[in-house]
N, CA, C and O atoms as a printed pandas DataFrame, in Angstrom:
     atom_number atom_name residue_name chain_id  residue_number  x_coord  y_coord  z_coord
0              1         N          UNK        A               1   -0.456   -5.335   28.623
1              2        CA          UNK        A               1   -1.223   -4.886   27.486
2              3         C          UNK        A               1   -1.469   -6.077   26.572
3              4         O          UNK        A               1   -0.662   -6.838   26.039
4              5         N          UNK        A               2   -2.591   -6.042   26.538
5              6        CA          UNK        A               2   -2.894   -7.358   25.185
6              7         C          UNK        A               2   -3.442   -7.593   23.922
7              8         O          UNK        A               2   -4.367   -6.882   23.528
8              9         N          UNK        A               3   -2.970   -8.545   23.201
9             10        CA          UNK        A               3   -3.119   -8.246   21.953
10            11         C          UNK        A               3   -4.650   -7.977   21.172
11            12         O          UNK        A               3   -5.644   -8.691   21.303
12            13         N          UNK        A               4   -4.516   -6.565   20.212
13            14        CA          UNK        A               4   -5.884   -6.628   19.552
14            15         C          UNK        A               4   -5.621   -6.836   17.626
15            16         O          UNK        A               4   -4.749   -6.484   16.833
16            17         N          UNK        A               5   -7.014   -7.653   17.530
17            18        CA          UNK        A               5   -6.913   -7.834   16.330
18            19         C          UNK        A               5   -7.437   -6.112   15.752
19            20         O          UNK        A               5   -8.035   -5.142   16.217
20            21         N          UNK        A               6   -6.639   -6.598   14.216
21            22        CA          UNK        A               6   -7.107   -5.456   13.506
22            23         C          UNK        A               6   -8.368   -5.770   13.091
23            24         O          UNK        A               6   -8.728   -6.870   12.673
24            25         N          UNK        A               7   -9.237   -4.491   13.246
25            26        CA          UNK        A               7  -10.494   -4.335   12.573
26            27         C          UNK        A               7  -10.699   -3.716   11.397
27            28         O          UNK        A               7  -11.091   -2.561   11.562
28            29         N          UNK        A               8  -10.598   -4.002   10.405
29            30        CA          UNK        A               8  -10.780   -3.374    8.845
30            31         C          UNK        A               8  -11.977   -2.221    9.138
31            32         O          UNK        A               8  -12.172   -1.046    8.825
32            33         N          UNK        A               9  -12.785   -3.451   10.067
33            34        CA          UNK        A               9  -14.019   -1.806    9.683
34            35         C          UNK        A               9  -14.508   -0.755   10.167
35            36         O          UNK        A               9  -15.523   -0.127    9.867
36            37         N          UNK        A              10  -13.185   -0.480   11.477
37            38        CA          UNK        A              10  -12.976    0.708   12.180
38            39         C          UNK        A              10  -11.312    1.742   11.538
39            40         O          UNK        A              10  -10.654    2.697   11.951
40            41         N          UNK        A              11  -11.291    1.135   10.773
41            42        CA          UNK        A              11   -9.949    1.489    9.907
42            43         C          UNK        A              11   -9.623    2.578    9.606
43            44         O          UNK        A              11  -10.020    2.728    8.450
44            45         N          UNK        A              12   -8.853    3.962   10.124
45            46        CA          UNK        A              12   -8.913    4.899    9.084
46            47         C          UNK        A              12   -8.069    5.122    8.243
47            48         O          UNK        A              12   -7.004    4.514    8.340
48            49         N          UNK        A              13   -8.305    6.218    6.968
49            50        CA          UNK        A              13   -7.731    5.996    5.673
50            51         C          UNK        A              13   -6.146    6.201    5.994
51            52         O          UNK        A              13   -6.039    7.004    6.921
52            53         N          UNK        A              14   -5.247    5.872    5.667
53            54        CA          UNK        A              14   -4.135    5.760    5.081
54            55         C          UNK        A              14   -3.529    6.510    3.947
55            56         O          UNK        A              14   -3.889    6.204    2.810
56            57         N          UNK        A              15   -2.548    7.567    4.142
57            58        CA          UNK        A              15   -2.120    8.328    2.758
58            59         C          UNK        A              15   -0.298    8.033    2.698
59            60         O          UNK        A              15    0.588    8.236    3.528
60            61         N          UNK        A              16   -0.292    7.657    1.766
61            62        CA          UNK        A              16    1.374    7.130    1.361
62            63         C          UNK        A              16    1.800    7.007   -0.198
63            64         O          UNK        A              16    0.961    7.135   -1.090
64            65         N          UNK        A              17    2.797    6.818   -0.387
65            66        CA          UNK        A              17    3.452    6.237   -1.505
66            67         C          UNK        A              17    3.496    5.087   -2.125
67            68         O          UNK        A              17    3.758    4.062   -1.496
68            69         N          UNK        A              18    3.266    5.074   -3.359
69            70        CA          UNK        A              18    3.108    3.723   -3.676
70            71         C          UNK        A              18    4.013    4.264   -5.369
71            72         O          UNK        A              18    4.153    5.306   -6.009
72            73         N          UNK        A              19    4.455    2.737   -5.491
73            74        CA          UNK        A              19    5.026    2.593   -6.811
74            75         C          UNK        A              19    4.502    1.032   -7.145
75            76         O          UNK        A              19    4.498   -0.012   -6.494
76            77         N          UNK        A              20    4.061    1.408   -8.495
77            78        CA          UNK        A              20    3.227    0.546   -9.214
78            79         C          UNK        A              20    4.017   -0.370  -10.215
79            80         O          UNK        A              20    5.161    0.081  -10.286
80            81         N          UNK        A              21    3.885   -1.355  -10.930
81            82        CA          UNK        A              21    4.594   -2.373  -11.595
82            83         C          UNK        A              21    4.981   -1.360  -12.820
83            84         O          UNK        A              21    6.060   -1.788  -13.229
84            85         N          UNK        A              22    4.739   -0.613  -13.330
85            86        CA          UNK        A              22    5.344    0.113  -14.364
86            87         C          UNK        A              22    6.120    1.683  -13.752
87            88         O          UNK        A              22    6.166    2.852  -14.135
88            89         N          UNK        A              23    6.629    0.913  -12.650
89            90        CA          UNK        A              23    7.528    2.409  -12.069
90            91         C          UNK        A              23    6.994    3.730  -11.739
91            92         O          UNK        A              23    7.667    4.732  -11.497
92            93         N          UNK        A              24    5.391    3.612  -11.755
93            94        CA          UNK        A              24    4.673    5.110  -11.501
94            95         C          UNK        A              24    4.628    5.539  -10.005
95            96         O          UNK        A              24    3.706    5.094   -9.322
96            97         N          UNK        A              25    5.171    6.028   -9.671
97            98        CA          UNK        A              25    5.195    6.446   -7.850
98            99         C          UNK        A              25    3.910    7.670   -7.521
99           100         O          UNK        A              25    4.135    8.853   -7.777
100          101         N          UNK        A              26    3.289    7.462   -7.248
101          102        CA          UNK        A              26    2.021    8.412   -6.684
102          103         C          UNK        A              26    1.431    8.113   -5.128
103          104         O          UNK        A              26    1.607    7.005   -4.621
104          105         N          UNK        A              27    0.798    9.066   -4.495
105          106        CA          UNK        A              27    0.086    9.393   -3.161
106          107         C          UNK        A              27   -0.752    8.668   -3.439
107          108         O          UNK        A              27   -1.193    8.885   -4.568
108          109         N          UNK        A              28   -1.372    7.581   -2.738
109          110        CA          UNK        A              28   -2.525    6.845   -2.666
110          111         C          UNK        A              28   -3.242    7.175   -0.740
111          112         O          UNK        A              28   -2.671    7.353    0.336
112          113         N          UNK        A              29   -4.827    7.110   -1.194
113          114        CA          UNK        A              29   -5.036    7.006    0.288
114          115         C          UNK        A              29   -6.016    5.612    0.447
115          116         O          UNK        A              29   -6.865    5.696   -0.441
116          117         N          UNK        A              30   -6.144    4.825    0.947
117          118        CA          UNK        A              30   -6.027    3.722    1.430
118          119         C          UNK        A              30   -6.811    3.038    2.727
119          120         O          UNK        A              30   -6.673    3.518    3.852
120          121         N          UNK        A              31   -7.568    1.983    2.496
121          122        CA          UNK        A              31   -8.218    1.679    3.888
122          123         C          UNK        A              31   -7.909    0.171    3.895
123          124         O          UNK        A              31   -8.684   -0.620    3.357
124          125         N          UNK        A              32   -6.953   -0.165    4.408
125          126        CA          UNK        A              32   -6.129   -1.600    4.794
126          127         C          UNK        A              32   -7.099   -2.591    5.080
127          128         O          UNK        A              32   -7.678   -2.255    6.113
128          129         N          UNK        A              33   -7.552   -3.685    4.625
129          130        CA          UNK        A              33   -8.258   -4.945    5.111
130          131         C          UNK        A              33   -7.752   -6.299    5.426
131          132         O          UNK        A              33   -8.283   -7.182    6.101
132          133         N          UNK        A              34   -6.343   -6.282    4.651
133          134        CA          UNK        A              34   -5.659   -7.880    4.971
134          135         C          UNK        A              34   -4.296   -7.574    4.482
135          136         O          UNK        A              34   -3.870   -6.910    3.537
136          137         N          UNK        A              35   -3.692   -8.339    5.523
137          138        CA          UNK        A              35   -2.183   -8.277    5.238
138          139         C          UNK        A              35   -1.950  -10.146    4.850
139          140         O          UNK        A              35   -2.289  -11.065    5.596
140          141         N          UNK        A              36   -1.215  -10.293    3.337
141          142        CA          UNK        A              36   -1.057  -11.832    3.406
142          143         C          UNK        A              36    0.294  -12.056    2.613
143          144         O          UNK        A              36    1.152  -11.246    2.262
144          145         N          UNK        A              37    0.185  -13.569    2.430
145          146        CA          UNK        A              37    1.779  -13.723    1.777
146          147         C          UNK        A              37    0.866  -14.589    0.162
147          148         O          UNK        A              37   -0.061  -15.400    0.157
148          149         N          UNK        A              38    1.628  -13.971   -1.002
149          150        CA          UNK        A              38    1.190  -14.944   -2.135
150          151         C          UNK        A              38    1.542  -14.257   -3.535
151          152         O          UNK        A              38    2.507  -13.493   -3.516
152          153         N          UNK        A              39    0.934  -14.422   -4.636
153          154        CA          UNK        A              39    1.362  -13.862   -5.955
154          155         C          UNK        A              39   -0.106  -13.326   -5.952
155          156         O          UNK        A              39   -0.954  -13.433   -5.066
156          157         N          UNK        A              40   -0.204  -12.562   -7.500
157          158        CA          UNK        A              40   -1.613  -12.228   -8.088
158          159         C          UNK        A              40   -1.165  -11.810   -9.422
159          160         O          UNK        A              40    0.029  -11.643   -9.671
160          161         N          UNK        A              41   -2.157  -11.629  -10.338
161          162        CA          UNK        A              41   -1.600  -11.014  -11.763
162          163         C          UNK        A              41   -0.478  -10.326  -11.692
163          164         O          UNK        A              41    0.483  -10.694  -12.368
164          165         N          UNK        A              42   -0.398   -9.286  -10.925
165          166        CA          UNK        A              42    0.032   -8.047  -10.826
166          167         C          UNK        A              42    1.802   -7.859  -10.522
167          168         O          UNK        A              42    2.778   -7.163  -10.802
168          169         N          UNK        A              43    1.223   -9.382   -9.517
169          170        CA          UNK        A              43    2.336   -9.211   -8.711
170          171         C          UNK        A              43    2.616  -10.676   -8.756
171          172         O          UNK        A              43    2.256  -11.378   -7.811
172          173         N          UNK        A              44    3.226  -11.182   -9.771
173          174        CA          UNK        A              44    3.808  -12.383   -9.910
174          175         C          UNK        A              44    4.579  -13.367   -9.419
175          176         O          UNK        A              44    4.497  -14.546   -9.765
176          177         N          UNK        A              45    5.678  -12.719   -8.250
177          178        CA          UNK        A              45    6.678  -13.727   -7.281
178          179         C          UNK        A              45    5.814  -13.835   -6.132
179          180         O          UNK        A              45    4.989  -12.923   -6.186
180          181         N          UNK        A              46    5.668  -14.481   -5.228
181          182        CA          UNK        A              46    5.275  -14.553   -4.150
182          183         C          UNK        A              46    6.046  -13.585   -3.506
183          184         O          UNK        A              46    7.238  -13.404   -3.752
184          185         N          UNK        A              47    5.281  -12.851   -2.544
185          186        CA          UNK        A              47    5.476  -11.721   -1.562
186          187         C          UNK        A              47    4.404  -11.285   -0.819
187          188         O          UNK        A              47    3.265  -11.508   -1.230
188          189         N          UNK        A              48    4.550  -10.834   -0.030
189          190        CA          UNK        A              48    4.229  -10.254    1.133
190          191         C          UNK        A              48    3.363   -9.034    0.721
191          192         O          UNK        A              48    4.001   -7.981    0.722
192          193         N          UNK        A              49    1.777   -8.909    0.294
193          194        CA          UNK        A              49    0.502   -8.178   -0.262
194          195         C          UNK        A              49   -0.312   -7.647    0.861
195          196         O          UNK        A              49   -0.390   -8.196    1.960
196          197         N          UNK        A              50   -1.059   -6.287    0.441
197          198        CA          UNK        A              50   -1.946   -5.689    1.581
198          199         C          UNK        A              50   -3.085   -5.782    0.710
199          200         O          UNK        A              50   -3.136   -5.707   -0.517
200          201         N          UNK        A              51   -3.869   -5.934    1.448
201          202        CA          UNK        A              51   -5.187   -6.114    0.640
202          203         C          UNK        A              51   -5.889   -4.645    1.205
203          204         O          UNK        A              51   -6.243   -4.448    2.368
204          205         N          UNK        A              52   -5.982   -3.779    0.192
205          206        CA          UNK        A              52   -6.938   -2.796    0.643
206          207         C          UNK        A              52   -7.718   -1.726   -0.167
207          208         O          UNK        A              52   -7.493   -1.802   -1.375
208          209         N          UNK        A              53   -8.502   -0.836    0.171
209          210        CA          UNK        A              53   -9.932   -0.420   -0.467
210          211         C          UNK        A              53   -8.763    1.136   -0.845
211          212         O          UNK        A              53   -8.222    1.839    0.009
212          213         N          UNK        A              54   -8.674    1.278   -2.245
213          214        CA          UNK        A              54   -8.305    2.370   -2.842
214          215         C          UNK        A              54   -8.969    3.657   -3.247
215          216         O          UNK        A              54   -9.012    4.039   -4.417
216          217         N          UNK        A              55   -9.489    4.312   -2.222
217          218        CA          UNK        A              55  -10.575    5.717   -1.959
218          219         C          UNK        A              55  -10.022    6.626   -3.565
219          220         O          UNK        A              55  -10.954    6.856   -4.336
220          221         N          UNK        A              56   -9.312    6.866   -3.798
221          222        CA          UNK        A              56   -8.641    7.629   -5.321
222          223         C          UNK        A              56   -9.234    6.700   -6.608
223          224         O          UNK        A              56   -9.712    7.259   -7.595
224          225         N          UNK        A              57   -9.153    5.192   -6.496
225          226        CA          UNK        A              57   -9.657    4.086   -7.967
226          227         C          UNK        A              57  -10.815    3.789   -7.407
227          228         O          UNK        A              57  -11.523    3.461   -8.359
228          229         N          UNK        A              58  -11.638    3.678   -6.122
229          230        CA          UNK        A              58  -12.795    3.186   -5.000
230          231         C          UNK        A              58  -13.174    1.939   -5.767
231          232         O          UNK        A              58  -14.212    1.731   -6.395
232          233         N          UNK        A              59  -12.241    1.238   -5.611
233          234        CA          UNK        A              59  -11.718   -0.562   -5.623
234          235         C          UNK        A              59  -10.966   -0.798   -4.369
235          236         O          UNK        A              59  -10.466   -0.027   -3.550
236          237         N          UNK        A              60  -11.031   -2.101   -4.458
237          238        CA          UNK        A              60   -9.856   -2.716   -3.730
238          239         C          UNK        A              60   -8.638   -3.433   -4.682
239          240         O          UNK        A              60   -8.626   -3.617   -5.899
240          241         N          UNK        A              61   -8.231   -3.566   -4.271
241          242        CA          UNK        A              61   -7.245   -3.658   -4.802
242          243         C          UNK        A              61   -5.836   -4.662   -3.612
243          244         O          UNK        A              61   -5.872   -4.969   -2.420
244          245         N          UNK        A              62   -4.918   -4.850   -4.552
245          246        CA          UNK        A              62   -3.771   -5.696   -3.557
246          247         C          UNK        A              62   -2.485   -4.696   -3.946
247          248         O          UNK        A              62   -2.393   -4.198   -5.068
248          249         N          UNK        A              63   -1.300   -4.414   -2.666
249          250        CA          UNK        A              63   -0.564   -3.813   -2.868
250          251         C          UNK        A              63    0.778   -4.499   -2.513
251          252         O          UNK        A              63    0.926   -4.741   -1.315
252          253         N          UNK        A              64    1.836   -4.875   -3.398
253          254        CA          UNK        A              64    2.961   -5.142   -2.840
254          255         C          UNK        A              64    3.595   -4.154   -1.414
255          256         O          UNK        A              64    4.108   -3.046   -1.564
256          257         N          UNK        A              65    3.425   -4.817   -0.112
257          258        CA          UNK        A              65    4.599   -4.100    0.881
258          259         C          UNK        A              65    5.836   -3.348    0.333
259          260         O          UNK        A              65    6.129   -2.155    0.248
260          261         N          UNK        A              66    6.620   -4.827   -0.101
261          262        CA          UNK        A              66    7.977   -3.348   -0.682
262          263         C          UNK        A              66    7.402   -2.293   -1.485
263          264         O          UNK        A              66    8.088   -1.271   -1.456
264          265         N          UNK        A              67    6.600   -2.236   -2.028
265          266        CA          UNK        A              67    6.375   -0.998   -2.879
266          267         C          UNK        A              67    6.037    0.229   -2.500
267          268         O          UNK        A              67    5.908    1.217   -3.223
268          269         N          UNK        A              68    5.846    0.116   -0.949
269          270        CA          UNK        A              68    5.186    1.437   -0.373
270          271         C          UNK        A              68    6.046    2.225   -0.130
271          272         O          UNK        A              68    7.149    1.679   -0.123
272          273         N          UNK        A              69    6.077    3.412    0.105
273          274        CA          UNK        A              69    7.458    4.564    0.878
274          275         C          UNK        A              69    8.199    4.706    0.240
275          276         O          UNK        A              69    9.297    4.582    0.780
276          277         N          UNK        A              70    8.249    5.079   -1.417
277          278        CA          UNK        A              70    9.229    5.234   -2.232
278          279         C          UNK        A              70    8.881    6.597   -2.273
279          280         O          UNK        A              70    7.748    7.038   -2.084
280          281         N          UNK        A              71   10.062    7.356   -2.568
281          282        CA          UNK        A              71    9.411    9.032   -2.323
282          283         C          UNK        A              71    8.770    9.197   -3.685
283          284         O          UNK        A              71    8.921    8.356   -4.571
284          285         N          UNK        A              72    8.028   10.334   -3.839
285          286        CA          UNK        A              72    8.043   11.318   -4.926
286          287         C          UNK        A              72    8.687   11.753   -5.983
287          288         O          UNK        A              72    9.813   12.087   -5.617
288          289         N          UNK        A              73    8.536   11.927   -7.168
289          290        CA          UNK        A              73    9.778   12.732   -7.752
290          291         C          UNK        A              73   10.451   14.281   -7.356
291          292         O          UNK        A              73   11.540   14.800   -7.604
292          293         N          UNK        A              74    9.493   14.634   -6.776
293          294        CA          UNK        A              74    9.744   15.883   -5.807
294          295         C          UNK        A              74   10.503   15.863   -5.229
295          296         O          UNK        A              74   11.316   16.748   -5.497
296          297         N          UNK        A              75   10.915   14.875   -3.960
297          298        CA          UNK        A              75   11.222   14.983   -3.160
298          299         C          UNK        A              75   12.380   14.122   -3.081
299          300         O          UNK        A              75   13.091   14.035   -2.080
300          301         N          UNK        A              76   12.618   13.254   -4.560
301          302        CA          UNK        A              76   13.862   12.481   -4.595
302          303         C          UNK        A              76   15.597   13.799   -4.405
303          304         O          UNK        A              76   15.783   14.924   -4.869
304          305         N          UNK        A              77   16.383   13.004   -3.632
305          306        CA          UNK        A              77   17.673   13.632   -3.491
306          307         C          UNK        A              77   17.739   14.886   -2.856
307          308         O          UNK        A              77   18.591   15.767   -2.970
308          309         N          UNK        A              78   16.326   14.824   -1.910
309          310        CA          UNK        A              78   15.926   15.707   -1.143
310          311         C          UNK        A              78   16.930   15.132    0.380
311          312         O          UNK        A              78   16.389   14.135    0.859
312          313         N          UNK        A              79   17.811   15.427    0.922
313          314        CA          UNK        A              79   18.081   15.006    2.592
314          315         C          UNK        A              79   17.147   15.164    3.519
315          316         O          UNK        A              79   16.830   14.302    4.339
316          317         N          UNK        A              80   16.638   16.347    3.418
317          318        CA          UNK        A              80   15.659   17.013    4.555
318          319         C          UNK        A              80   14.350   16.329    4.506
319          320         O          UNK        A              80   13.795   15.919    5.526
320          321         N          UNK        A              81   13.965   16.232    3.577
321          322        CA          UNK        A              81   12.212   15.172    3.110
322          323         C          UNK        A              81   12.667   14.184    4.120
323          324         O          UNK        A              81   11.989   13.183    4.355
């Protein structure tokens, strides 16, 4: 099996968790265009950023990796979630 590049513009949307620089955790859905390593306003230390098109703000936008998959407040201290 061999390797394929990702195509941004066969991409489909993406729905997950995200927590934002002021601790706000919300469902974002998402169409991924670049995965890179660096800082930005937002995100000030160098790390590991997704670059992608935010269908909910319909920007793009850059997302810290660690920041994704943080649960809900719902669903915090949930086992079963």
């Amino acid at each position: 099996m061999g390797y394929r590049a990702y195509d941004h513009e066969r991409a489909n949307p993406v729905t997950l968790t995200y927590t934002n620089y002021r601790g706000e955790t919300s469902e974002r859905t998402i169409l991924p265009k670049n995965i890179w390593f660096g800082s930005t306003e937002w995100h000030p230390e160098p790390q590991w950023l997704l670059t992608a098109f935010d269908l909910g703000k319909q920007t793009v936008r850059d997302f810290a990796l660690k920041d994704f998959g943080k649960p809900t407040s719902a669903m915090e201290g949930n086992a079963d979630a």
